[in-house]
ChimeraX commands (.cxc) that place a marker at each C-alpha (Angstrom):
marker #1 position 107.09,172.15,110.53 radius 0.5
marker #1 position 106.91,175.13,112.66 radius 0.5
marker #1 position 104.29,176.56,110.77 radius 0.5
marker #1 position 102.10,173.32,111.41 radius 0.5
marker #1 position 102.97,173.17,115.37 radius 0.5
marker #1 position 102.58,177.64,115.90 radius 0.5
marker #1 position 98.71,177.16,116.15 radius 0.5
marker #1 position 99.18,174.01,118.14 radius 0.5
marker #1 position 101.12,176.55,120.92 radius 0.5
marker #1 position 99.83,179.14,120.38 radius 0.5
marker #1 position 96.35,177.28,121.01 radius 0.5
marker #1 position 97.70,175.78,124.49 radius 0.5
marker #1 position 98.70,178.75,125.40 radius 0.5
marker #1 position 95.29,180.21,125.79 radius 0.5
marker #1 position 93.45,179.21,129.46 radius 0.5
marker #1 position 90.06,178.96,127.29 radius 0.5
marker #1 position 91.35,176.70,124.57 radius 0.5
marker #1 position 93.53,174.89,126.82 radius 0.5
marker #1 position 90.58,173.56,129.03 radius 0.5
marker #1 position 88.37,172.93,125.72 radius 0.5
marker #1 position 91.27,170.67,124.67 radius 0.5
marker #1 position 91.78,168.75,128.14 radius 0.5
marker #1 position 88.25,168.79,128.45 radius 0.5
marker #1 position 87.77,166.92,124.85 radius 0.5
marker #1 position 90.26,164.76,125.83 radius 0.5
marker #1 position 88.98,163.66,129.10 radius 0.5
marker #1 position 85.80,162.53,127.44 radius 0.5
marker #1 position 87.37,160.75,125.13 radius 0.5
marker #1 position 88.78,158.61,127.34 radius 0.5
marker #1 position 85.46,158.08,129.52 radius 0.5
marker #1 position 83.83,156.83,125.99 radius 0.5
marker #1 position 87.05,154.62,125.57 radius 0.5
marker #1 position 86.48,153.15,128.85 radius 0.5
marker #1 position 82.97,152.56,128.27 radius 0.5
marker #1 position 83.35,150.79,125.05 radius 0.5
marker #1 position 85.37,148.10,126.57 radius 0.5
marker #1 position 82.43,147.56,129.56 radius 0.5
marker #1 position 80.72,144.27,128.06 radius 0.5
marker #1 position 77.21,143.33,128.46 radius 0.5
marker #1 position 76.69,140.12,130.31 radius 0.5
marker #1 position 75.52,136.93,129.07 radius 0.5
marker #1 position 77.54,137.25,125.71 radius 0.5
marker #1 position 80.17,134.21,125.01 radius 0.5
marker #1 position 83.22,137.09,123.42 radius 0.5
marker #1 position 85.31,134.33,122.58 radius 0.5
marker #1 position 82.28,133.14,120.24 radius 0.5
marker #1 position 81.77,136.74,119.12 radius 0.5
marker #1 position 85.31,137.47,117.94 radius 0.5
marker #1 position 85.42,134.44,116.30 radius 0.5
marker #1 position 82.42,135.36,114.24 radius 0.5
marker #1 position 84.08,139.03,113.88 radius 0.5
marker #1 position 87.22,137.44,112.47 radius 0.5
marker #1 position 84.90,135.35,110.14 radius 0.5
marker #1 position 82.61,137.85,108.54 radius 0.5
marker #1 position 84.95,140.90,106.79 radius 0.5
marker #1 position 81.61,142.66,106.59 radius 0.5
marker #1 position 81.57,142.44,110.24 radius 0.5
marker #1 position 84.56,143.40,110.68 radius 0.5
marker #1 position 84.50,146.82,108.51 radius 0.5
marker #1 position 81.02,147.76,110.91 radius 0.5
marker #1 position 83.28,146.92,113.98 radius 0.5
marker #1 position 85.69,149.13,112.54 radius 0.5
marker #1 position 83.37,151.97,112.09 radius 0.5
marker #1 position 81.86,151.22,115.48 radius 0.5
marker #1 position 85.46,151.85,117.10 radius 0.5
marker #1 position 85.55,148.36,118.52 radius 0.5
marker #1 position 82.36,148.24,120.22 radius 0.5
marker #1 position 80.56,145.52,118.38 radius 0.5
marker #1 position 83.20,143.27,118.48 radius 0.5
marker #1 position 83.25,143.71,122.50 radius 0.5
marker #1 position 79.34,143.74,122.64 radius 0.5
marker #1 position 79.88,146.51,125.04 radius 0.5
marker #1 position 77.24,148.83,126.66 radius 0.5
marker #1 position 77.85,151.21,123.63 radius 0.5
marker #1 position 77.60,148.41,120.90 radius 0.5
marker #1 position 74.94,150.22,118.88 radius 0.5
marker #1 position 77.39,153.67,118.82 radius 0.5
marker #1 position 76.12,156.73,117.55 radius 0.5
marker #1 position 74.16,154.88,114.42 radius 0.5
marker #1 position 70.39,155.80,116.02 radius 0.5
marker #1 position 71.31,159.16,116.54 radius 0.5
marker #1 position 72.63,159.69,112.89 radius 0.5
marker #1 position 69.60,157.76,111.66 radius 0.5
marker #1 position 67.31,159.85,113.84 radius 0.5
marker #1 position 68.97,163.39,112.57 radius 0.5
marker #1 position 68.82,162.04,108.79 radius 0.5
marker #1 position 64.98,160.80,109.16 radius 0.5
marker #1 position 64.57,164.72,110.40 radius 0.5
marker #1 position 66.97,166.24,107.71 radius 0.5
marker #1 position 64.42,164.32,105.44 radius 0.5
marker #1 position 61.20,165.02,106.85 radius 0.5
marker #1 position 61.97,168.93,106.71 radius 0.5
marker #1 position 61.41,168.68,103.15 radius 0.5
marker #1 position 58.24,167.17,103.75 radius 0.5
marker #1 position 56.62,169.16,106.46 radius 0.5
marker #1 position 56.85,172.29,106.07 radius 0.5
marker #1 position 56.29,173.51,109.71 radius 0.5
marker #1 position 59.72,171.68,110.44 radius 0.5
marker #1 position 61.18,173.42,107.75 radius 0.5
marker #1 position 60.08,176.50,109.10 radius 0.5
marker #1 position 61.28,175.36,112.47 radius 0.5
marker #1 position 64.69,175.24,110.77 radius 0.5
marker #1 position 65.23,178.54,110.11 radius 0.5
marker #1 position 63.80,180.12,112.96 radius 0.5
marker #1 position 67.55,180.32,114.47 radius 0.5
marker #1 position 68.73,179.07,117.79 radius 0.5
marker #1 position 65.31,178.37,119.16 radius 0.5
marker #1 position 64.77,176.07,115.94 radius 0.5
marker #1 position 67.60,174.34,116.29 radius 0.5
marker #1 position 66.91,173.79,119.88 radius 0.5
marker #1 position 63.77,172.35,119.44 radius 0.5
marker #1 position 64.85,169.78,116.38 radius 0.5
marker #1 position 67.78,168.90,118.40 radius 0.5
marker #1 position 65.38,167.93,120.52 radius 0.5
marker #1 position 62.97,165.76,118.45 radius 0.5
marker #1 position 66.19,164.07,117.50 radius 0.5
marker #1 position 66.73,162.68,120.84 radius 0.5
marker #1 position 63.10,161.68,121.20 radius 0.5
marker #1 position 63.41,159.70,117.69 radius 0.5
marker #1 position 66.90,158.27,118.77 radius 0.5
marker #1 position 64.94,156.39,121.76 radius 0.5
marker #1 position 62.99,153.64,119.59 radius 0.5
marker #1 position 65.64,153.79,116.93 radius 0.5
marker #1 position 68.20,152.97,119.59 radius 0.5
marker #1 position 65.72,150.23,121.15 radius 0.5
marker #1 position 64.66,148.27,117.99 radius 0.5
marker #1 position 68.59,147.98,116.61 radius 0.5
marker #1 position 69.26,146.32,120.35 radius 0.5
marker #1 position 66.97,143.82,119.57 radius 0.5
marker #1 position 68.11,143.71,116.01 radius 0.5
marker #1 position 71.29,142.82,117.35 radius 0.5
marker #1 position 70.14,140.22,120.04 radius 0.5
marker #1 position 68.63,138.17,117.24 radius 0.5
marker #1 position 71.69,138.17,115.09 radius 0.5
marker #1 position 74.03,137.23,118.12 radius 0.5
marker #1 position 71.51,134.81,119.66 radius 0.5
marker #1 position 71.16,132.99,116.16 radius 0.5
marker #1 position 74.60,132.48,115.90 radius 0.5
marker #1 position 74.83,130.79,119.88 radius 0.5
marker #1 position 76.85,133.57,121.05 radius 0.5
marker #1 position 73.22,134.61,123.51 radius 0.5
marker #1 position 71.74,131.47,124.84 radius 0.5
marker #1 position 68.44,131.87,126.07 radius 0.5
marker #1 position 67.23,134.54,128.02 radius 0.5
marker #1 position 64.04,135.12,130.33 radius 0.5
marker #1 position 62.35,138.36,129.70 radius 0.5
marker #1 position 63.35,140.26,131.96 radius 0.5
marker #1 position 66.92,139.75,131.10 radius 0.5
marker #1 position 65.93,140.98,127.44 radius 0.5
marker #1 position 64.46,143.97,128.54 radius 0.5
marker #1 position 67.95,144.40,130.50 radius 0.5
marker #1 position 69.60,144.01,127.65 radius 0.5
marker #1 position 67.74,146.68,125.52 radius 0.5
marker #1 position 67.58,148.88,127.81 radius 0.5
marker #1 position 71.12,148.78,128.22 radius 0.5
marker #1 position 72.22,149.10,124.90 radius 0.5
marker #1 position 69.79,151.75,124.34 radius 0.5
marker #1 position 71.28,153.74,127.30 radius 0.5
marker #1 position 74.82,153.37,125.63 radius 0.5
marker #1 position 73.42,155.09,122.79 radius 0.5
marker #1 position 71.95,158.53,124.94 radius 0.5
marker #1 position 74.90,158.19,126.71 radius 0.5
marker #1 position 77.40,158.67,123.82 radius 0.5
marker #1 position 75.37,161.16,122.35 radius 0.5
marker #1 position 75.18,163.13,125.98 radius 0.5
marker #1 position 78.76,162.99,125.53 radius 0.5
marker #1 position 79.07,164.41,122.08 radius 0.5
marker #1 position 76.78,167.26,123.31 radius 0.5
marker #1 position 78.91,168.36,125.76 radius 0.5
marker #1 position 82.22,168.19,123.29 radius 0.5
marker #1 position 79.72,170.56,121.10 radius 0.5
marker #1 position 79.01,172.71,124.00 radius 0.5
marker #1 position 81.65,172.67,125.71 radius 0.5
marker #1 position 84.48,171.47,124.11 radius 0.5
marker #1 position 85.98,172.05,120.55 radius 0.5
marker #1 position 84.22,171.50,117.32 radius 0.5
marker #1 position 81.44,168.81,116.84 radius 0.5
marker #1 position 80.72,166.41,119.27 radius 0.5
marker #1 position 79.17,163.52,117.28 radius 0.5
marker #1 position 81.76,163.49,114.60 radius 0.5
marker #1 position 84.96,163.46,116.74 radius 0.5
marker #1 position 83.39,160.49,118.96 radius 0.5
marker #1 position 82.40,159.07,115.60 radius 0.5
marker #1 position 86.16,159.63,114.36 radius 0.5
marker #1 position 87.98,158.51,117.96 radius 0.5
marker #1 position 86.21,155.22,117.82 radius 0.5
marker #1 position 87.62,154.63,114.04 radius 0.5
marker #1 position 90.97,155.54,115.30 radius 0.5
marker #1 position 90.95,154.20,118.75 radius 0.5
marker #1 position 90.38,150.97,116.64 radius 0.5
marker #1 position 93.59,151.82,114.17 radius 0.5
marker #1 position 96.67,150.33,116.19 radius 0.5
marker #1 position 94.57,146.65,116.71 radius 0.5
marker #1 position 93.60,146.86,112.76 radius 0.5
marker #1 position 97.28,147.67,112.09 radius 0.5
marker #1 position 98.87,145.08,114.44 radius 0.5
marker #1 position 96.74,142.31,113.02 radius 0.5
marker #1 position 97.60,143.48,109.52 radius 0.5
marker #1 position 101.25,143.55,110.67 radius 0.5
marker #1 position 101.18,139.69,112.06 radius 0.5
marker #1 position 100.16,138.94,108.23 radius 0.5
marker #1 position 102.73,140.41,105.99 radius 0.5
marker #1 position 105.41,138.07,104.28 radius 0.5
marker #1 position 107.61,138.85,101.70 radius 0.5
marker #1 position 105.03,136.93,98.94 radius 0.5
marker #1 position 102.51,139.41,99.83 radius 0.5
marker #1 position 104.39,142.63,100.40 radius 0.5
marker #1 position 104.78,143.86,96.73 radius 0.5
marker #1 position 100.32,143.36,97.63 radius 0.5
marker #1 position 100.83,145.58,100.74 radius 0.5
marker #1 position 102.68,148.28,99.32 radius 0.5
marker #1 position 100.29,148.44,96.23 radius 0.5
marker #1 position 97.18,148.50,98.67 radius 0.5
marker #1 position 99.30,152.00,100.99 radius 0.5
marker #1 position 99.46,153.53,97.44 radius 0.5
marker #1 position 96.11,153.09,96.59 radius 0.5
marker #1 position 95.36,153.86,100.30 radius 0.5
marker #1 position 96.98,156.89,100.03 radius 0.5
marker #1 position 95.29,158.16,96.32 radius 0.5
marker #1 position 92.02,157.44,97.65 radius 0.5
marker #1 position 92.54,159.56,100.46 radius 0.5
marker #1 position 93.99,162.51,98.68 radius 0.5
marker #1 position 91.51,162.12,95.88 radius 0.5
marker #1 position 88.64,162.52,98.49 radius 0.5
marker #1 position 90.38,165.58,100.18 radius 0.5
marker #1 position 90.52,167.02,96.74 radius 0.5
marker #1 position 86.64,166.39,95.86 radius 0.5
marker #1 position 85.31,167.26,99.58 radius 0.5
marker #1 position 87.48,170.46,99.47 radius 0.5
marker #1 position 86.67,171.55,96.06 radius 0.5
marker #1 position 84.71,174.19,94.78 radius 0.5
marker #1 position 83.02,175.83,91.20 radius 0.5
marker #1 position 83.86,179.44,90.95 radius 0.5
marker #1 position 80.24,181.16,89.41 radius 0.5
marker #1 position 81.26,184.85,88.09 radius 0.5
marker #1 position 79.09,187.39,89.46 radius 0.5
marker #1 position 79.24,190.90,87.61 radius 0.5
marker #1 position 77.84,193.89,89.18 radius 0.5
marker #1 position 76.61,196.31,87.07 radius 0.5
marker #1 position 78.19,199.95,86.53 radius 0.5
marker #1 position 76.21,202.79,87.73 radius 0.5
marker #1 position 77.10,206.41,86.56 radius 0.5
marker #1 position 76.81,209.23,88.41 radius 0.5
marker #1 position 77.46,212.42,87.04 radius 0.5
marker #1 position 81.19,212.32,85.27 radius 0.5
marker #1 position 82.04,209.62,87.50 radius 0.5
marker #1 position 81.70,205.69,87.00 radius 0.5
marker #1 position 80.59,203.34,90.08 radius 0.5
marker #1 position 80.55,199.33,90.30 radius 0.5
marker #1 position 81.04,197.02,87.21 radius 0.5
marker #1 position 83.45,194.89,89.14 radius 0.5
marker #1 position 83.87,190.64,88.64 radius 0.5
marker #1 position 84.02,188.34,91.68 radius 0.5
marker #1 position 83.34,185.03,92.20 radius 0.5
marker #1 position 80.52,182.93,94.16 radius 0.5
marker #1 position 82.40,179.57,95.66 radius 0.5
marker #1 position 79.99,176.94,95.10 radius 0.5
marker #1 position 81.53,173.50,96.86 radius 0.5
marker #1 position 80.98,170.92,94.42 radius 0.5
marker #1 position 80.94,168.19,97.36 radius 0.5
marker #1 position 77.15,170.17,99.08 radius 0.5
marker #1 position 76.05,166.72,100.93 radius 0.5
marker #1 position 79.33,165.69,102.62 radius 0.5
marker #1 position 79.59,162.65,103.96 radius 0.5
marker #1 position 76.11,162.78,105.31 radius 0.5
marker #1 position 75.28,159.94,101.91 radius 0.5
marker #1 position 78.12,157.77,103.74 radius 0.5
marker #1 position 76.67,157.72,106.40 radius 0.5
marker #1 position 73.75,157.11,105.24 radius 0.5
marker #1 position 74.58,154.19,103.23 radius 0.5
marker #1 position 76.51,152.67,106.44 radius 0.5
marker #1 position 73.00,153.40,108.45 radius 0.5
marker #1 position 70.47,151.57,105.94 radius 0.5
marker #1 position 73.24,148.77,105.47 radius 0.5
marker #1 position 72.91,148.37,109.38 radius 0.5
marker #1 position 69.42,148.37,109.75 radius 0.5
marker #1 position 68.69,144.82,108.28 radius 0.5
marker link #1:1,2 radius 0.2
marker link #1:2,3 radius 0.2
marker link #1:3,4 radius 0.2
marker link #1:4,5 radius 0.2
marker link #1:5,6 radius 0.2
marker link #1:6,7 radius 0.2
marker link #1:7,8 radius 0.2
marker link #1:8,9 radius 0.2
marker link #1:9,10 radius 0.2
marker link #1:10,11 radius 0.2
marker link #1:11,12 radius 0.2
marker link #1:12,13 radius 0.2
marker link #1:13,14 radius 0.2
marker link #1:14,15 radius 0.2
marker link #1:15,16 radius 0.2
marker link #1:16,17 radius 0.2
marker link #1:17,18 radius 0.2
marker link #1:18,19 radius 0.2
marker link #1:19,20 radius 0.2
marker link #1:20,21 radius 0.2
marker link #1:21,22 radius 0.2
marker link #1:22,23 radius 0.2
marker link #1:23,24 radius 0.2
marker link #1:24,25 radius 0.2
marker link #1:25,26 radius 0.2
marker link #1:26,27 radius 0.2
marker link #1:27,28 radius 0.2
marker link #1:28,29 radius 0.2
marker link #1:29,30 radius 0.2
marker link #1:30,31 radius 0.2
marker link #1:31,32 radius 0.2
marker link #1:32,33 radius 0.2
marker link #1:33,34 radius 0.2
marker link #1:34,35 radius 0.2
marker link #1:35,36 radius 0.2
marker link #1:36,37 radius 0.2
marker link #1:37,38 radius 0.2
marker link #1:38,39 radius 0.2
marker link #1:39,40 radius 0.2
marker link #1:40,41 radius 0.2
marker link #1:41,42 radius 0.2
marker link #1:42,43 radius 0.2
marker link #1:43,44 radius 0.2
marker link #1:44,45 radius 0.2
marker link #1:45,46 radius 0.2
marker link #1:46,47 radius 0.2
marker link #1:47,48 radius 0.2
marker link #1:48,49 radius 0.2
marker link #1:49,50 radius 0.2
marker link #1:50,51 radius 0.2
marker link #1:51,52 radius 0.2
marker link #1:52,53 radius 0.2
marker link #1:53,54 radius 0.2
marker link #1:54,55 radius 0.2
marker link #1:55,56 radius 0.2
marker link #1:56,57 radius 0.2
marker link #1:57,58 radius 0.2
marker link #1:58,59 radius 0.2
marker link #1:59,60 radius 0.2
marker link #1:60,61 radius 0.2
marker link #1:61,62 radius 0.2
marker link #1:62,63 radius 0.2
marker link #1:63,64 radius 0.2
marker link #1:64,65 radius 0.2
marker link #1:65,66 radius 0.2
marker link #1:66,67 radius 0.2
marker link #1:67,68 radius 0.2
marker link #1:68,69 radius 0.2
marker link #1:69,70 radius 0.2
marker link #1:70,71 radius 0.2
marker link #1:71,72 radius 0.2
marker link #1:72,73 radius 0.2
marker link #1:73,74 radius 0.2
marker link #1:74,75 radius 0.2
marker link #1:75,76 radius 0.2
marker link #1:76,77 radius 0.2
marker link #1:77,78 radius 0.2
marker link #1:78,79 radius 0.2
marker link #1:79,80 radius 0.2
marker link #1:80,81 radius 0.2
marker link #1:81,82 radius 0.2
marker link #1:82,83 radius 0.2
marker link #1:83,84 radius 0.2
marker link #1:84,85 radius 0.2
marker link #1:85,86 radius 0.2
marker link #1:86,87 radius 0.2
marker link #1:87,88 radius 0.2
marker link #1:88,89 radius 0.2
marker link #1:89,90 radius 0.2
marker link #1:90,91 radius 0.2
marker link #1:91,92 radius 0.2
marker link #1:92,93 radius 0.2
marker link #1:93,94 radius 0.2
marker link #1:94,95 radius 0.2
marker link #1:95,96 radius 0.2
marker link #1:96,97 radius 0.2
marker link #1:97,98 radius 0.2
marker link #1:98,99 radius 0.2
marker link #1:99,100 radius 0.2
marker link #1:100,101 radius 0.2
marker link #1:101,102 radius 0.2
marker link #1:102,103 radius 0.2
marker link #1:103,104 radius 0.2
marker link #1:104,105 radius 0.2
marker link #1:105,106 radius 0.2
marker link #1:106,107 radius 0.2
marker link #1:107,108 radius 0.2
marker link #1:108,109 radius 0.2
marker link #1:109,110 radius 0.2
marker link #1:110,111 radius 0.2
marker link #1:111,112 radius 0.2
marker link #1:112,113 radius 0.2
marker link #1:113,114 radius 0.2
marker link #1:114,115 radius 0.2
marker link #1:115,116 radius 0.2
marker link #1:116,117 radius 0.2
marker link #1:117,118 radius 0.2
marker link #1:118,119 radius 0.2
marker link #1:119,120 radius 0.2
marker link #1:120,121 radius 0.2
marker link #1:121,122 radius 0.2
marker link #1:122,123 radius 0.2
marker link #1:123,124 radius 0.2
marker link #1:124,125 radius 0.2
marker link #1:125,126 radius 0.2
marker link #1:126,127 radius 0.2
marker link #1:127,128 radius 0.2
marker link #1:128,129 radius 0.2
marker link #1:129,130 radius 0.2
marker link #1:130,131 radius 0.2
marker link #1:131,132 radius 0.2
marker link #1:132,133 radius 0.2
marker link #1:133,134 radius 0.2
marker link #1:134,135 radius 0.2
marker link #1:135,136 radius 0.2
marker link #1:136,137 radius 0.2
marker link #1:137,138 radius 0.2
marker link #1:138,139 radius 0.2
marker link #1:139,140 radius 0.2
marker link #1:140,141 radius 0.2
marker link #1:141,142 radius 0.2
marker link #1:142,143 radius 0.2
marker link #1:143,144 radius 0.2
marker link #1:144,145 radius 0.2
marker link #1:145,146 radius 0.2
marker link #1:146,147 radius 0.2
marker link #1:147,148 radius 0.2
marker link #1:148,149 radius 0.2
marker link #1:149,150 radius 0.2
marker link #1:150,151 radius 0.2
marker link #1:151,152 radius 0.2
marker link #1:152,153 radius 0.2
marker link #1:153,154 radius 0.2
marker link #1:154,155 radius 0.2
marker link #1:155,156 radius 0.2
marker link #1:156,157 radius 0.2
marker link #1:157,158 radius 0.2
marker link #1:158,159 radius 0.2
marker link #1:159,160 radius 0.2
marker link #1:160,161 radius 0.2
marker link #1:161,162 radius 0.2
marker link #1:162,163 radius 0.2
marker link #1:163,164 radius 0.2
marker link #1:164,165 radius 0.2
marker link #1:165,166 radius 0.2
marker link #1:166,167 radius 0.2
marker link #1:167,168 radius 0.2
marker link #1:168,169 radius 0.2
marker link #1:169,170 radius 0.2
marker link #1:170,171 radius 0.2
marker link #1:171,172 radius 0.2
marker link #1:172,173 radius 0.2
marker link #1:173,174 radius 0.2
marker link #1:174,175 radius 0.2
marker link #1:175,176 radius 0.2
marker link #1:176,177 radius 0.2
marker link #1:177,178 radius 0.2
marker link #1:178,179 radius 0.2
marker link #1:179,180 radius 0.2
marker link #1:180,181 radius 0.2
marker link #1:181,182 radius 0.2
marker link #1:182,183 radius 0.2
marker link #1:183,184 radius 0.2
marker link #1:184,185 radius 0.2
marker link #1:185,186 radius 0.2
marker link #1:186,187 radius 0.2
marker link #1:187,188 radius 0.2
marker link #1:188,189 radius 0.2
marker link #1:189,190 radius 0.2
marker link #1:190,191 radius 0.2
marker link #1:191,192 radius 0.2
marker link #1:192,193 radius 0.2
marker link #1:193,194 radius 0.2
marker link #1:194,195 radius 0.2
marker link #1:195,196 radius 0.2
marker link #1:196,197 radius 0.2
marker link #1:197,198 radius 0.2
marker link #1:198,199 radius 0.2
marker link #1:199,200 radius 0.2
marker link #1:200,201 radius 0.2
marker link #1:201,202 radius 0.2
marker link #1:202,203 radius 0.2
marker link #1:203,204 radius 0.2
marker link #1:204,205 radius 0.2
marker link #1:205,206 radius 0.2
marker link #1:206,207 radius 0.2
marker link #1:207,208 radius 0.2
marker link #1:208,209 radius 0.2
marker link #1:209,210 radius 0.2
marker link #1:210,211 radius 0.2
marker link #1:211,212 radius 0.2
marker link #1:212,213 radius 0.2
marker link #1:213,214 radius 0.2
marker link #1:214,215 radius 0.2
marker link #1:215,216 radius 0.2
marker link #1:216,217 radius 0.2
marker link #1:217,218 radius 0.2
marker link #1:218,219 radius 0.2
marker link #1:219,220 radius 0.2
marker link #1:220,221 radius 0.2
marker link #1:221,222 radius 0.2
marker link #1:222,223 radius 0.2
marker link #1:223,224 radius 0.2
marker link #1:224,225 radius 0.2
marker link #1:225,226 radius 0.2
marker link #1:226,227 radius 0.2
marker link #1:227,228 radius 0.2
marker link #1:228,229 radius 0.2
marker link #1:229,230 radius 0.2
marker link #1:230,231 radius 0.2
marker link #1:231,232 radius 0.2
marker link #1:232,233 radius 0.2
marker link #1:233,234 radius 0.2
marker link #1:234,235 radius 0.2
marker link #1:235,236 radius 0.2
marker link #1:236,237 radius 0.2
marker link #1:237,238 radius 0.2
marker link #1:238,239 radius 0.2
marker link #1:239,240 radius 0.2
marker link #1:240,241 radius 0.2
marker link #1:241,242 radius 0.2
marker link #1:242,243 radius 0.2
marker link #1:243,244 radius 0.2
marker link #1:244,245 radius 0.2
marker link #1:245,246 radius 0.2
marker link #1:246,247 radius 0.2
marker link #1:247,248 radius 0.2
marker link #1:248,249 radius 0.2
marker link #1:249,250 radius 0.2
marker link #1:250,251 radius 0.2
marker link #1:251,252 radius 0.2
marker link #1:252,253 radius 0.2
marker link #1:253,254 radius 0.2
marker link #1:254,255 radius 0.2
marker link #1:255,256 radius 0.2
marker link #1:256,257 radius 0.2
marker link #1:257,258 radius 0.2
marker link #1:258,259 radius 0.2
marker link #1:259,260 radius 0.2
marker link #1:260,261 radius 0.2
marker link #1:261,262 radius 0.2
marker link #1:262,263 radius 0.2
marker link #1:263,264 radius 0.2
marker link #1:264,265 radius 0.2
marker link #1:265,266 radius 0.2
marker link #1:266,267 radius 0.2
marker link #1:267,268 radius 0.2
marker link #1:268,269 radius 0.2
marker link #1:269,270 radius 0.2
marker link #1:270,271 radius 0.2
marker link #1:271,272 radius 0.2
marker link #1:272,273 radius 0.2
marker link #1:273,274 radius 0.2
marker link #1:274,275 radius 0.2
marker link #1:275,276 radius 0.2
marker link #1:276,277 radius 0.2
view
């Protein structure tokens, strides 16, 4: 135990780390805030009941940390700026001035972080509307005048450059990536209703079911731990060089290959096309 909580002191400790940690923290909780601001017009009563209806819903309002389900100012998340940094992952392949781009160092990063934000814009528009159809088909939008659509997109898309402003300064200024801790306090910011509602639902008929599924739970977790942190060992030899009486080199080592190379960047992926219909 000690040797799990001496980094966590020692870490506090240190004026630097210390105000990368309360800064973190602090935006967390403005992105908490903001994902419980709702967007006007929408009946929620309507929209949880359709939440609590469709489990498909329901796993997307997971993975949106409970934004959806509020139809909040940051409804649409993070997904346009993932989608707009895969489209660019992909087109690198394509183009080869971008790839280029890529590997002229911090100014190349720079400037495709850049086009990523531009891209994230009409990704981040066109999903608002997206959305607006499939709430105002199911009579949770009644009708709406123009203008009050345009309000509504632009809105939503806001939400979207606002959550990524935030992850950018967590990157910057803050402690490790941005995008994927927002991405990871929404899931978990979402954990203690997903838990209580599960709670409300257990009997004894269905606990033998509950402990089977907190196995499983559990196996799938450590089996993914086990894949993502794995890696193939290649043998390098070096060759052995003689000089004079004397013999140089002809060591063994080993190249660590990770067998997992894309991460959860196909995941995310899959969640993002599933989305987009």
């Amino acid at each position: 135990m000690n040797t799990l909580l001496k980094p966590l002191i020692a870490s506090w400790k240190s004026p630097e780390l210390r105000r990368k940690i309360l800064l973190t923290a602090f935006l967390f909780v403005i992105f908490r805030l903001f994902a419980h601001i709702p967007i006007p017009g929408v009946d929620t009563q309507k929209l949880a009941a359709l939440f609590a209806q469709n489990q498909f819903l329901g796993l997307l309002d997971i993975f949106s940390g409970g934004t959806l389900v509020n139809f909040s100012i940051l409804a649409l998340g993070l997904n346009p700026y993932i989608n707009a940094s895969i489209i660019l992952q992909l087109l690198t392949i394509v183009f080869p001035k971008l790839e280029e781009l890529q590997k002229e160092g911090e100014y190349g990063r720079e400037k495709i972080n850049q086009y990523t934000r531009f891209i994230t814009v009409p990704l981040a528009a066109v999903q608002s509307i997206g959305m607006f159809a499939l709430l105002k088909n199911q009579g949770i939008i009644g009708a709406v005048d123009p203008l009050s659509l345009i309000a509504i997109v632009a809105t939503m898309t806001a939400g979207t450059l606002f959550a990524m402003w935030l992850g950018e300064l967590i990157t910057e200024y803050g402690i490790g990536n941005g995008i994927s801790l927002l991405i990871f306090a929404g899931i978990v910011g979402r954990l203690p209703v997903t838990l209580g509602q599960t709670a409300t639902t257990i009997t004894a008929e269905y606990m033998t079911n509950m402990v089977v599924f907190a196995a499983l739970a559990v196996a799938v977790i450590a089996a993914t731990v086990f894949v993502n942190e794995a890696v193939r060992r290649i043998t390098v030899q070096y060759a052995r060089r003689i000089r004079g009486n004397k013999v140089y080199g002809g060591s063994t080592s080993y190249l660590p290959l990770r067998v997992n190379q894309a991460g959860v960047i196909p995941i995310i992926f899959a969640v993002s096309l599933v989305l987009l219909p």
